[in-house]
KEDOBA-484896 format. One record per residue: residue number from 0; residue in three letters; z, x, y of N, C-alpha, C in turn. Coordinates in steps of 0.1 Angstrom, whole numbers. Layout:
BEGIN
BADO | NUM | ala | Z | X | Y | Z | X | Y | Z | X | Y
...
END
This chain:
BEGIN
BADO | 0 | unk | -44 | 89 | -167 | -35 | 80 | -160 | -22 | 77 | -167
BADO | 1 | unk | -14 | 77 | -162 | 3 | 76 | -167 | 3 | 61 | -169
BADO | 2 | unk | 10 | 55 | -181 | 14 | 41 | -188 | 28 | 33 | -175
BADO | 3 | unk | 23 | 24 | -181 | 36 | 17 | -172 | 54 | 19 | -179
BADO | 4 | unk | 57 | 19 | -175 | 75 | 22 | -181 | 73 | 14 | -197
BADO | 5 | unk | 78 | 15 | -202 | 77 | 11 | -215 | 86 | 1 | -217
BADO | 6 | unk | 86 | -16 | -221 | 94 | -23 | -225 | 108 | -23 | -234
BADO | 7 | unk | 116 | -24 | -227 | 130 | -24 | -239 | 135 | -33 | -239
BADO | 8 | unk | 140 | -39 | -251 | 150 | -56 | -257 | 159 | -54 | -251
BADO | 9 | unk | 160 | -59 | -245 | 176 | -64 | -237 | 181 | -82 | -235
BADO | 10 | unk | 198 | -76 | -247 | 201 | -87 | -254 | 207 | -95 | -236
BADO | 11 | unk | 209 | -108 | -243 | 212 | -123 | -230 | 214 | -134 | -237
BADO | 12 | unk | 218 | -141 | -227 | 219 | -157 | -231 | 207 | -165 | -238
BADO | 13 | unk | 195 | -162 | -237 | 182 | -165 | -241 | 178 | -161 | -250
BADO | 14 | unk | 186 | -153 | -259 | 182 | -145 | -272 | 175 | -156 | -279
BADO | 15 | unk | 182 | -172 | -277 | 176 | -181 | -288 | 164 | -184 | -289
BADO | 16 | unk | 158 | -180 | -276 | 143 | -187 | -270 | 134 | -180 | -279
BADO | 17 | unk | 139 | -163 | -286 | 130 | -159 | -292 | 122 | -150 | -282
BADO | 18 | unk | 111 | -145 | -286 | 100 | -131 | -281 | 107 | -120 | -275
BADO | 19 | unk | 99 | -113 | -265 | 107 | -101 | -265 | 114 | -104 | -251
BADO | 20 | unk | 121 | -98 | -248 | 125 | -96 | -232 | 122 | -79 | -230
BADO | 21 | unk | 116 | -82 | -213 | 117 | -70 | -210 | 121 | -64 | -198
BADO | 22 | unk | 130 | -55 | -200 | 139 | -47 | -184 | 133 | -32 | -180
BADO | 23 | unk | 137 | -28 | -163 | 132 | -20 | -162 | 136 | -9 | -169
BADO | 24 | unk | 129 | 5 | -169 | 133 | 16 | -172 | 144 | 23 | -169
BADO | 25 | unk | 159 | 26 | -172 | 168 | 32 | -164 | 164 | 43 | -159
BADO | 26 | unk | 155 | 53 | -158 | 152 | 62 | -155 | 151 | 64 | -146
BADO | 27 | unk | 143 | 55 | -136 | 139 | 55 | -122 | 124 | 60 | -120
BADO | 28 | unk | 117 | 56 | -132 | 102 | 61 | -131 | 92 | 51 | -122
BADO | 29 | unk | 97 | 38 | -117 | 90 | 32 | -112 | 99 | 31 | -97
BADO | 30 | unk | 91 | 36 | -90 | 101 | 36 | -73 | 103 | 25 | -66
BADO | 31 | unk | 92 | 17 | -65 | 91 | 10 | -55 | 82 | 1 | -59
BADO | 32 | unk | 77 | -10 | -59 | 64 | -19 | -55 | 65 | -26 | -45
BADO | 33 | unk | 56 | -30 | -39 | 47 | -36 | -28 | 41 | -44 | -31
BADO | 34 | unk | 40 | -59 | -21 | 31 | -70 | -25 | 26 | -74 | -13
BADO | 35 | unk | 12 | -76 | -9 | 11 | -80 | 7 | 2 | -87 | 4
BADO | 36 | unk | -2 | -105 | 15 | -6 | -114 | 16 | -11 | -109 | 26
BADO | 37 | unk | -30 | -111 | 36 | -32 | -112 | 44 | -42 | -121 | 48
BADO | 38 | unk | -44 | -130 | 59 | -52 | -143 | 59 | -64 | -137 | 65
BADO | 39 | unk | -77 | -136 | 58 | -86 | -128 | 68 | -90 | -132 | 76
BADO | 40 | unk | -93 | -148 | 77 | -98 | -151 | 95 | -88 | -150 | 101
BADO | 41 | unk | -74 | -148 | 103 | -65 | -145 | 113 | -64 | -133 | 117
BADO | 42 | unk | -65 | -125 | 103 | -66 | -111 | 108 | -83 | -105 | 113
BADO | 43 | unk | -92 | -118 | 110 | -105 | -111 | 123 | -105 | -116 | 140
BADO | 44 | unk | -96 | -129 | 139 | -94 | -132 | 151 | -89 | -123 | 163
BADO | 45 | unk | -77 | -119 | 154 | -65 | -109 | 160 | -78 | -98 | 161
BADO | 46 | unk | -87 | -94 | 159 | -91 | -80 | 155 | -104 | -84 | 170
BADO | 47 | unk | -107 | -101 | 170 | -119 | -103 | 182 | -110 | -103 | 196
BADO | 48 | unk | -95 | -108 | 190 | -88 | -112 | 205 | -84 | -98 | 209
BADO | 49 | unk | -82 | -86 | 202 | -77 | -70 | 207 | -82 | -63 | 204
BADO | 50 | unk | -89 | -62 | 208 | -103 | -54 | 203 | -95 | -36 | 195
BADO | 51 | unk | -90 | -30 | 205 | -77 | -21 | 204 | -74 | -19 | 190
BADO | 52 | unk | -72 | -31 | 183 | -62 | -30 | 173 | -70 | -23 | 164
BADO | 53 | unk | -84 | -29 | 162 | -98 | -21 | 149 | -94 | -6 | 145
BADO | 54 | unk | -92 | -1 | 162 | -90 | 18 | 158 | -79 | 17 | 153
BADO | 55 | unk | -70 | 8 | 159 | -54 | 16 | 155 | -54 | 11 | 137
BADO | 56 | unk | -54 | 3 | 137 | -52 | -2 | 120 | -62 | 3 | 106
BADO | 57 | unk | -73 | 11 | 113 | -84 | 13 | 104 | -90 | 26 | 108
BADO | 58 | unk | -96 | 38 | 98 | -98 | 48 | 101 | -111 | 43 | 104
BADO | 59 | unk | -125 | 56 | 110 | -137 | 53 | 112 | -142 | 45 | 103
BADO | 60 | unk | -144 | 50 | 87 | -149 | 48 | 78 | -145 | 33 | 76
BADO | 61 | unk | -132 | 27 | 78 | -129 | 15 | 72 | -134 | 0 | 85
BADO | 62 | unk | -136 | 6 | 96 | -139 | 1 | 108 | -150 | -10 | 104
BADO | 63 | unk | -164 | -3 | 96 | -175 | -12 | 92 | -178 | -17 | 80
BADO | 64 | unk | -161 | -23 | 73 | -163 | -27 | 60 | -162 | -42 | 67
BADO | 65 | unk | -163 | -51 | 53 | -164 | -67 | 59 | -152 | -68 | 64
BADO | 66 | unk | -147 | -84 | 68 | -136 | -86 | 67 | -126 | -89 | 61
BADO | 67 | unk | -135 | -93 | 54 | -122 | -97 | 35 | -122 | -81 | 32
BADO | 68 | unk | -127 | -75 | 36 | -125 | -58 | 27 | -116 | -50 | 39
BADO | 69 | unk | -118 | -55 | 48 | -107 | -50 | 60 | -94 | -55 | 58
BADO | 70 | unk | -91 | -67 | 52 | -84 | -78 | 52 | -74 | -69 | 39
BADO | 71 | unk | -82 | -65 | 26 | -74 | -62 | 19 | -70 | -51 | 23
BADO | 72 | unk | -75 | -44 | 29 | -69 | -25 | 36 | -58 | -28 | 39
BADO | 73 | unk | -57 | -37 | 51 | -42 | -42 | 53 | -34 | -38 | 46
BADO | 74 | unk | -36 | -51 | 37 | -24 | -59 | 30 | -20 | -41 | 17
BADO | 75 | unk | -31 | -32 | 13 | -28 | -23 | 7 | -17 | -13 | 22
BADO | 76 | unk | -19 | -12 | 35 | -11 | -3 | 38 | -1 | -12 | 39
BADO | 77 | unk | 3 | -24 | 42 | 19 | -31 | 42 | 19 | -26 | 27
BADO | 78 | unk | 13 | -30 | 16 | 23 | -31 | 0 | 26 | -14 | 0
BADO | 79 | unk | 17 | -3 | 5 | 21 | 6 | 7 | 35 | 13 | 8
BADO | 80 | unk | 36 | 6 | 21 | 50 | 6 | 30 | 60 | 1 | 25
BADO | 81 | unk | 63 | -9 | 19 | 68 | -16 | 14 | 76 | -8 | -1
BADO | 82 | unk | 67 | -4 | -7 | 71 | 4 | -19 | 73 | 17 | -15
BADO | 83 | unk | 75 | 22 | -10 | 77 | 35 | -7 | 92 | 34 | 10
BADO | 84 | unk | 91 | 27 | 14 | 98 | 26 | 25 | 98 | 37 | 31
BADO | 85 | unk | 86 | 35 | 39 | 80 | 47 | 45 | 92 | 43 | 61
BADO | 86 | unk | 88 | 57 | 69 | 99 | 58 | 84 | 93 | 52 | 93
BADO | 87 | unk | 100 | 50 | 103 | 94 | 44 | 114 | 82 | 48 | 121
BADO | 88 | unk | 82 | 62 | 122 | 69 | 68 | 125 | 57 | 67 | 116
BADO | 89 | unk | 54 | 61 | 106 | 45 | 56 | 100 | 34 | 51 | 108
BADO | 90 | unk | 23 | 56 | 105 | 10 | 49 | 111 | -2 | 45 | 100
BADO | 91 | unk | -10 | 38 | 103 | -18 | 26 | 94 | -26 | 36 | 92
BADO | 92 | unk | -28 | 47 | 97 | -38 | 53 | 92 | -39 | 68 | 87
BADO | 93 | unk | -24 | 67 | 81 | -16 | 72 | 71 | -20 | 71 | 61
BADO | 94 | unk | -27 | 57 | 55 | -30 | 50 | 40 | -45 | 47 | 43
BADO | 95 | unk | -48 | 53 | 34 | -65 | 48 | 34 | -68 | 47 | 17
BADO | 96 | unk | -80 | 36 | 20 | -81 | 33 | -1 | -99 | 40 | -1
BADO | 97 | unk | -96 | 45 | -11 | -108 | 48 | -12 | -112 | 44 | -27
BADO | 98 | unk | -124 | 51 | -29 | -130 | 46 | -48 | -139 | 60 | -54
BADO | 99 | unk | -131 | 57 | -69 | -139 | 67 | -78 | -151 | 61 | -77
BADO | 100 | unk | -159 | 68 | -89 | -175 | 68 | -90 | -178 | 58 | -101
BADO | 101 | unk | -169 | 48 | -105 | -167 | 36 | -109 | -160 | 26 | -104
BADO | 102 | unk | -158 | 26 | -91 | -155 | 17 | -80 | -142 | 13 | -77
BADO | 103 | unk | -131 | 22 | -86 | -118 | 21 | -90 | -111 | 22 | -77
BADO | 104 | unk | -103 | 13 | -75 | -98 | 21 | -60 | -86 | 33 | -61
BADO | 105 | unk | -83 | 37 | -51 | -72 | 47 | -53 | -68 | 50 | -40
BADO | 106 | unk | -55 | 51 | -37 | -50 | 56 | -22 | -44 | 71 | -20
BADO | 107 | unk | -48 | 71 | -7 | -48 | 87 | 0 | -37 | 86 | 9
BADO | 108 | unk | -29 | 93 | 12 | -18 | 91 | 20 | -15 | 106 | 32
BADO | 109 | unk | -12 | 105 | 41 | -9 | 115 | 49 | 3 | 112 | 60
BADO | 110 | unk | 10 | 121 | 63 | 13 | 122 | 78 | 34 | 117 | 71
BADO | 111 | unk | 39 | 107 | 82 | 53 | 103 | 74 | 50 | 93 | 62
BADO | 112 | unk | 36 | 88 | 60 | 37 | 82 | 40 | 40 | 90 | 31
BADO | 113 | unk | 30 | 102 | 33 | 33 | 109 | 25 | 41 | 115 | 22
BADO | 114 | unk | 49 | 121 | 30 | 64 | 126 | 33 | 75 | 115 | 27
BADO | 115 | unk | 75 | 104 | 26 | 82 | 96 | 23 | 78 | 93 | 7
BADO | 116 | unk | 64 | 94 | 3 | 62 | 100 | -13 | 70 | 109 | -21
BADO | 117 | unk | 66 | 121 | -9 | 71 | 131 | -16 | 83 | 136 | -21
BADO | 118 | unk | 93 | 128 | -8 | 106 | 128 | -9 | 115 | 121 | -18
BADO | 119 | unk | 106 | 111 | -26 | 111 | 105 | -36 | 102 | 104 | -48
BADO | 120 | unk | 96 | 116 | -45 | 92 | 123 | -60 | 84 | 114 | -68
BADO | 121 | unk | 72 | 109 | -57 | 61 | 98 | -62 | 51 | 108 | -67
BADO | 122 | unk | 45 | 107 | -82 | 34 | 113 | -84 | 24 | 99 | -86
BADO | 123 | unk | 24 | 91 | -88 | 15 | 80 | -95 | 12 | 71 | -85
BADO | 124 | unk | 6 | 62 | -75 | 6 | 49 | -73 | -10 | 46 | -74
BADO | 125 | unk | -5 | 30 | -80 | -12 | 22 | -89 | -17 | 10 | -79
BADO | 126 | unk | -29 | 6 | -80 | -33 | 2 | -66 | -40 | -12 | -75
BADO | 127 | unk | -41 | -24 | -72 | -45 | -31 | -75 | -46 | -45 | -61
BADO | 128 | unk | -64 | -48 | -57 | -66 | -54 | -46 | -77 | -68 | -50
BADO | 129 | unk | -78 | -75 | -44 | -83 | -91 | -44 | -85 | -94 | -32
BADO | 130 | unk | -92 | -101 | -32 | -100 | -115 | -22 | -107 | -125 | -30
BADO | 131 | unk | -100 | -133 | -23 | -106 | -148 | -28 | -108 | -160 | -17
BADO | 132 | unk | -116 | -165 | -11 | -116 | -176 | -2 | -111 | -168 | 8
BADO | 133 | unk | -105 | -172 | 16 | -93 | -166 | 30 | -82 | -157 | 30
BADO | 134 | unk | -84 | -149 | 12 | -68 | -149 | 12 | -73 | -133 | 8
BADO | 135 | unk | -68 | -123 | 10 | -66 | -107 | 8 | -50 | -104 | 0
BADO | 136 | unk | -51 | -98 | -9 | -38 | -94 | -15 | -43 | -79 | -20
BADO | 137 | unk | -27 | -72 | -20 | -28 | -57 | -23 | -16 | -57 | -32
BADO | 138 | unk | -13 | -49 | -42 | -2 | -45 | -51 | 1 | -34 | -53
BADO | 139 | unk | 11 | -28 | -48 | 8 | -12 | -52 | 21 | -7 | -63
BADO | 140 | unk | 21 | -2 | -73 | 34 | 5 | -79 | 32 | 20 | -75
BADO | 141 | unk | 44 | 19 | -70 | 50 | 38 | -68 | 58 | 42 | -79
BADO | 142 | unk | 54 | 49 | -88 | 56 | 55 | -104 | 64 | 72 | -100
BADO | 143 | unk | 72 | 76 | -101 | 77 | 92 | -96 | 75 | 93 | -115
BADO | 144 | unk | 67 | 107 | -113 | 66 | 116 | -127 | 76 | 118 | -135
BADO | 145 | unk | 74 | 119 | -152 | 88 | 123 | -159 | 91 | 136 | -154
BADO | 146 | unk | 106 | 133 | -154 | 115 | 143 | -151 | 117 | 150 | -133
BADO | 147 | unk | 115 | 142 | -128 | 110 | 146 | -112 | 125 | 138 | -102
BADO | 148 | unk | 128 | 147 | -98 | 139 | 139 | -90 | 131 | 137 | -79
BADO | 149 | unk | 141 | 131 | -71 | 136 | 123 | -54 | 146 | 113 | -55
BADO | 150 | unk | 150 | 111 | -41 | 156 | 102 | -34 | 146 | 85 | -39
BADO | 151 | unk | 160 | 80 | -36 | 149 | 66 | -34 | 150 | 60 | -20
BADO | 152 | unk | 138 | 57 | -20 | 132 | 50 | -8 | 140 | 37 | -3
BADO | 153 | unk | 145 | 31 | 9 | 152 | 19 | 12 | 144 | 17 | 27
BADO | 154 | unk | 142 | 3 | 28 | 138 | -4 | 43 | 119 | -6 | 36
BADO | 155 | unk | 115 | -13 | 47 | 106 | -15 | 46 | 99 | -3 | 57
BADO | 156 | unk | 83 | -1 | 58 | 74 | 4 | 64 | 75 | 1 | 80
BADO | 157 | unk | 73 | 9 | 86 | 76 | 7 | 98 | 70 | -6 | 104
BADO | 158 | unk | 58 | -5 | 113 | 53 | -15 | 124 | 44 | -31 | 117
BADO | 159 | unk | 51 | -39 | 117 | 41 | -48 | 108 | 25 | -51 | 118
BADO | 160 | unk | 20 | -61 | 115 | 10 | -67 | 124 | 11 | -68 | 136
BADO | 161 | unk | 24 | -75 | 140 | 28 | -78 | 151 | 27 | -68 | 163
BADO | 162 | unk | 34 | -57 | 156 | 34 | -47 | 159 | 22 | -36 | 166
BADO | 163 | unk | 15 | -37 | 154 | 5 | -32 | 160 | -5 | -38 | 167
BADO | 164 | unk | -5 | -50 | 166 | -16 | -59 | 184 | -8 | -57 | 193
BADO | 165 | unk | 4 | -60 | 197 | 10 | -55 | 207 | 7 | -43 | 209
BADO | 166 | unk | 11 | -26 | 201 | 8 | -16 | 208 | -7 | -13 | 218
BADO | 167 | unk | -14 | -23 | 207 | -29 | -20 | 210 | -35 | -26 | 224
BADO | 168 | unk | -23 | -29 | 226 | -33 | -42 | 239 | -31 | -28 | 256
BADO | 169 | unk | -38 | -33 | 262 | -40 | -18 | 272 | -27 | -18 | 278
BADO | 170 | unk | -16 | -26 | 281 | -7 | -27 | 292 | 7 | -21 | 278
BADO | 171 | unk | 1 | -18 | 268 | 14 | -11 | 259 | 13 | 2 | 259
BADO | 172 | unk | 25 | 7 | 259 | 29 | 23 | 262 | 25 | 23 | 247
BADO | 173 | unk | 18 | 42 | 242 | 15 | 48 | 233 | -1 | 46 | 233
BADO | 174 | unk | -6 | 54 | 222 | -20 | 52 | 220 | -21 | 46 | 215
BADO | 175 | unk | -34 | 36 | 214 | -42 | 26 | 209 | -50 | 32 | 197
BADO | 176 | unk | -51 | 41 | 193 | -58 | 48 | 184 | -47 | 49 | 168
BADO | 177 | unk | -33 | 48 | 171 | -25 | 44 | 158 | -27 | 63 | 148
BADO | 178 | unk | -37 | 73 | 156 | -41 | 82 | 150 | -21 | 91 | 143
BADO | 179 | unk | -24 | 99 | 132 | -11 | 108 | 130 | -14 | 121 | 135
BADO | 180 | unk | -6 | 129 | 135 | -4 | 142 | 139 | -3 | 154 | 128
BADO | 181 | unk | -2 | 148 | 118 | 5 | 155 | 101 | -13 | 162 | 103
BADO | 182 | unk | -7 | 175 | 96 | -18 | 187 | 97 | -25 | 185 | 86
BADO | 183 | unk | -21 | 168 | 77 | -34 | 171 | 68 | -37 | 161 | 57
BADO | 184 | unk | -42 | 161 | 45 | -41 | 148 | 40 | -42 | 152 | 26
BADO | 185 | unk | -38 | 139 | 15 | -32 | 146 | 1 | -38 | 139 | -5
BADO | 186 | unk | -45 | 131 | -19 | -41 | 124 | -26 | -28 | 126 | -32
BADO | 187 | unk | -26 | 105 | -31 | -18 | 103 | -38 | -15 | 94 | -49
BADO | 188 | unk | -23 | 96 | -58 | -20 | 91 | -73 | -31 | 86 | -79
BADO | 189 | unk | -31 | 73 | -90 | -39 | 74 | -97 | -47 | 58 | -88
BADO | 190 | unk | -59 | 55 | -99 | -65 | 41 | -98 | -58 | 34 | -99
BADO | 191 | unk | -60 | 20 | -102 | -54 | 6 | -102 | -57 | 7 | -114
BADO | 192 | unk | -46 | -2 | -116 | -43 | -8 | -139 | -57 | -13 | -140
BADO | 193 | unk | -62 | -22 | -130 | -75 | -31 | -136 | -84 | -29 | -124
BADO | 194 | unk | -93 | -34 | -129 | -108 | -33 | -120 | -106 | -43 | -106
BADO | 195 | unk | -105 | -40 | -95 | -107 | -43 | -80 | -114 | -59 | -82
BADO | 196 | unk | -108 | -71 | -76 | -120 | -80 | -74 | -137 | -78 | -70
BADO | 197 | unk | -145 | -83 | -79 | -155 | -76 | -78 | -164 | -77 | -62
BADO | 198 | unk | -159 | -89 | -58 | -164 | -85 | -42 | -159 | -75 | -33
BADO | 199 | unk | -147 | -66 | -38 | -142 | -56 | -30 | -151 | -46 | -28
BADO | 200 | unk | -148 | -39 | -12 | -160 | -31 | -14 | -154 | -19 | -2
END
């Protein structure tokens, strides 16, 4: 697994305060991060009031996880989108989290995510997920490899929540299925810096 950018002193007005300060890397090894909040009884509500939305936001596999584990999927494909500024054609089920054989999570990406990875020369992302009480959070860092050009990413991920209960509901044009068309699927990068809240699952 690849280190995080490495801390450098960078002098300021607070030099007096003492310890170290630290700024990003000029390099451009860290692309993008993502932070996403998701409420899980709102997002099971939304999920009993449109029934629709389950397929479109969630692949088979993630359909019969709990709801706080549904809850964080979410919030990992927004922080996703978010760090990477994926295109408008982006679909939820582009990003799926899956886990090593030590329960580490790690994200898979296909279709315009991945494309929007690649294009800005993402080798690494760093996945780190929680639940606690009502609340689901996701963090993702998009790391591009030493020495690797790529564009950088601008805008956020396409369709938020809103978005996708509206498509899902029967009287919206497009499919309810949220399915991609990309011929195929990749990993894309590494585990999370630390171990998953241990009720993730």
């Amino acid at each position: 697994m690849s280190s995080f950018p490495t801390a450098t002193p960078m002098p300021g007005p607070d030099d007096d305060f003492g310890g170290r300060a630290f700024a990003p890397r000029e390099d451009g090894t860290v692309v993008g991060v993502g932070i996403d909040v998701v409420e899980i009884p709102r997002l099971s509500a939304m999920l009993e009031r449109t029934p629709a939305l389950l397929a479109r936001l969630f692949t088979p596999r993630e359909r019969d996880l709990s709801d706080a584990s549904r809850a964080a999927r979410v919030a990992a494909k927004e922080a996703v989108g978010k760090a990477l500024g994926a295109p408008g054609d982006f679909s939820w089920q582009d990003v799926t989290v899956e886990r090593t054989t030590v329960r580490r999570p790690f994200l898979r990406l296909r279709g315009a995510t991945l494309r929007a990875a690649e294009a800005a020369g993402v080798e690494h992302l760093h996945l780190s997920l929680s639940h606690d009480g009502h609340i689901a959070t996701a963090i993702v860092v998009a790391e591009r490899g030493a020495g690797t050009a790529g564009s950088s990413p601008t805008g956020l991920a396409g369709p938020g929540l809103r978005d996708a209960t509206r498509a899902a509901r029967p009287d919206a044009t497009g499919s309810a299925d949220g399915g991609s068309t990309d011929e195929g699927s990749a990993d894309a990068g590494s585990a999370d810096e630390g171990p998953a809240d241990e009720g993730e699952s």
